[in-house]
C-alpha positions as CSV (number, residue, x, y, z in Angstrom):
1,X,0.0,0.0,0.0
2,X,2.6,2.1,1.0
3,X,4.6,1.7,-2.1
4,X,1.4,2.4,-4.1
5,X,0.9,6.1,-2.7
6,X,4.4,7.0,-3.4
7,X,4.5,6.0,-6.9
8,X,1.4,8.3,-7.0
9,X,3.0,11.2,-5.5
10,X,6.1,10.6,-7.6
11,X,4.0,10.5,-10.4
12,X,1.6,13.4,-9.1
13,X,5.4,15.5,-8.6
14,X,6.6,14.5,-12.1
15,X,2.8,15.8,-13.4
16,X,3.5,19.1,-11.7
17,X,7.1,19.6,-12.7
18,X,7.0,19.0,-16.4
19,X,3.8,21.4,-16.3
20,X,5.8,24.1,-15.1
21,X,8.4,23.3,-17.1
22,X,6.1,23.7,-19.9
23,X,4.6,26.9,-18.6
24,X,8.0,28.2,-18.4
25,X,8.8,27.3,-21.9
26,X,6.1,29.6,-23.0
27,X,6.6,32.0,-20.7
28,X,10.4,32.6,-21.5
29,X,9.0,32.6,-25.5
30,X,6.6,35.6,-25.0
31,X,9.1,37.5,-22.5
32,X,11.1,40.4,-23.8
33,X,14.7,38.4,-22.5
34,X,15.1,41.7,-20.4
35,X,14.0,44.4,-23.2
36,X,10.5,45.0,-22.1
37,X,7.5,42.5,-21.4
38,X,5.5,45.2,-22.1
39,X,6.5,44.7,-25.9
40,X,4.0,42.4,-27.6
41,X,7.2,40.3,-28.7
42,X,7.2,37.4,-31.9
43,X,10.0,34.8,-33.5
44,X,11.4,35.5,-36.7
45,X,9.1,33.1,-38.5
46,X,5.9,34.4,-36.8
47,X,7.0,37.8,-37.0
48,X,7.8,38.0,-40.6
49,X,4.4,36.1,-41.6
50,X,2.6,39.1,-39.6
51,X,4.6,42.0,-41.1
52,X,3.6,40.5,-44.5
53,X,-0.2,39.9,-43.0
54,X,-0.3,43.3,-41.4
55,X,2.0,45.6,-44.1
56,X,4.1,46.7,-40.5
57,X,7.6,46.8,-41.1
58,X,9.9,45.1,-38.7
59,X,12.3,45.9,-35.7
60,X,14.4,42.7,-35.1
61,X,17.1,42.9,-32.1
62,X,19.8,40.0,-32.0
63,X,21.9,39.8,-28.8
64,X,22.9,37.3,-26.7
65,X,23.4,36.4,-23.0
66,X,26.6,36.7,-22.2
67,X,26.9,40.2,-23.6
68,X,27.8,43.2,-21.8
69,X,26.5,45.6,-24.4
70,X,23.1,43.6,-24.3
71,X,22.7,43.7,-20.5
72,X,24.0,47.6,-20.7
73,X,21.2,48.1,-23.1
74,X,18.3,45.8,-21.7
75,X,17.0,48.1,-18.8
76,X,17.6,51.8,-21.1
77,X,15.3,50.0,-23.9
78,X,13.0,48.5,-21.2
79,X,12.1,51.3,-19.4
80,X,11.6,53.9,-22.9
81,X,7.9,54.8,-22.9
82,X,8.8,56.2,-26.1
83,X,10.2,52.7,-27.5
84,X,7.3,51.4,-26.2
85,X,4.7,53.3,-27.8
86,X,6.8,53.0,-31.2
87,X,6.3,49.7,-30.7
88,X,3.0,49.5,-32.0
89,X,4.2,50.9,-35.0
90,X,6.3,47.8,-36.0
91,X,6.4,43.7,-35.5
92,X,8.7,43.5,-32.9
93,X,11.3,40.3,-33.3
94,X,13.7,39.6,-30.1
95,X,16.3,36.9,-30.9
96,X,18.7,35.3,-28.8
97,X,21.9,33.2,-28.8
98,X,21.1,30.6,-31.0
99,X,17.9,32.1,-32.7
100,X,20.2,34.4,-34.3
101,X,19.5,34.0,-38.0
102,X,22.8,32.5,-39.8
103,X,21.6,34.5,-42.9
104,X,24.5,36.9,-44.0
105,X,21.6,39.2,-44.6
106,X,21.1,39.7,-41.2
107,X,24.8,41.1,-40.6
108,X,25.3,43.5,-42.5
109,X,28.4,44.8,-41.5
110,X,29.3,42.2,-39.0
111,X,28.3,39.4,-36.4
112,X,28.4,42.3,-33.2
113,X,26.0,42.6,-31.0
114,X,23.5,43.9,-30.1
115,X,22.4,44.8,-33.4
116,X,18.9,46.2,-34.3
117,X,17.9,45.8,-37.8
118,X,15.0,47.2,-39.5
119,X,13.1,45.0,-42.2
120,X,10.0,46.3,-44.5
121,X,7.0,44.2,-44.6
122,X,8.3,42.0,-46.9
123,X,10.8,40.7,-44.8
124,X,13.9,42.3,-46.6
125,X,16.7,44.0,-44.2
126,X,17.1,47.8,-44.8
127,X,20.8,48.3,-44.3
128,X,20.3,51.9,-44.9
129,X,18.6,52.3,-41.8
130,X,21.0,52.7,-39.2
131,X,22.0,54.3,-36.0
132,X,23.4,58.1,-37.5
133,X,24.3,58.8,-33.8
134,X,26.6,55.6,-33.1
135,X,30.0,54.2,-34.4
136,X,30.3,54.0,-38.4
137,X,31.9,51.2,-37.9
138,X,29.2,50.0,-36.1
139,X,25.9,50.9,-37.9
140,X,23.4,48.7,-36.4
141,X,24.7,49.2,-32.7
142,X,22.6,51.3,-30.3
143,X,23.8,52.0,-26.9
144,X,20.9,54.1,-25.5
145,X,17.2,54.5,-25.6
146,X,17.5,58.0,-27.5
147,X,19.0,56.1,-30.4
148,X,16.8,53.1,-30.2
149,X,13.7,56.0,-30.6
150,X,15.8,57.8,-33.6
151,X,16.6,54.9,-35.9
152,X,12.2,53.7,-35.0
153,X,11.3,57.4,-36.6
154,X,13.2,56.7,-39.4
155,X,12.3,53.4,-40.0
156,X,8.4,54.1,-39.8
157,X,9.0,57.2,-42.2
158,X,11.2,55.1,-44.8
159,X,8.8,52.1,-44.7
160,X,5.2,52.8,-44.2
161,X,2.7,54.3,-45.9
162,X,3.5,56.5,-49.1
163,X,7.1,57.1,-49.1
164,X,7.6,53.0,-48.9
165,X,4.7,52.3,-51.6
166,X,6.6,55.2,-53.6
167,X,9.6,53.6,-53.5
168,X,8.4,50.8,-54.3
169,X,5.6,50.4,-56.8
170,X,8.0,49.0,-59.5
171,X,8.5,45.5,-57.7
172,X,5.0,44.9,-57.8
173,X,5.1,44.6,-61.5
């Protein structure tokens, strides 16, 4: 009898740890990985399905854990109520460690991190957009909120509305 009730309980325990396990799983999927939960956050699959589905142009970060530059930047981005009402404004993709996309595409002038990249609706990086207050040699690295905000202005004036359909009316032919 005895041996009976603790298989149960082991079993009940296993039951309860795998749930949170799971729970956690999803959790850590929809969090901002320390850029702002507030952030309605998407993978790069999803989020490039609803760019094309909504005609919202893309902000996609890539950093990683163990980076001192990400952590720096974490809190400054998390805590911008201007980044956060941006937001709206675009799909917003978080990667991290081995998410990173091994695209070339998505490096334009380098593996560094963090890196913000700005993609139109399509999907297609914009390696014109870049931060005009940062290092040349390091176009797509953003070390403040003020930044972040600048290079989300220009993004959402270069691709949305007339001035991207402008641009681009010849690849729909």
């Amino acid at each position: 009898m005895q041996t009976s009730l603790v298989k149960i309980a082991l079993v009940s325990s296993l039951q309860v740890l795998f749930s949170l396990t799971c729970f956690q799983d999803v959790v850590q999927a929809a969090s901002g990985k320390g850029f702002g939960d507030n952030i309605h956050w998407r993978t790069l699959d999803d989020g490039k399905r609803e760019a094309e589905a909504s005609g919202l142009p893309i902000m996609l970060i890539i950093h990683k854990t163990w980076c001192g530059a990400c952590k720096a930047l974490k809190p400054k981005f998390a805590e911008s109520k201007e980044i956060s009402e941006l937001a709206h404004n675009f799909v917003m993709i978080n990667v991290e460690d081995e998410e990173e996309p091994k695209d070339e595409t998505y490096s334009p002038d380098g593996g560094y991190i963090p890196r913000i990249l700005f993609l139109d609706p399509s999907g297609k990086v914009h390696p014109e957009i870049t931060n005009k207050n940062g290092n040349p040699n390091y176009k797509y690295f953003y070390s403040n909120a003020e930044h972040v905000v600048s290079g989300m202005k220009e993004a959402q004036e270069a691709l949305t509305g007339d001035a991207f359909k402008q641009g681009h009316t010849g690849d729909e032919l």
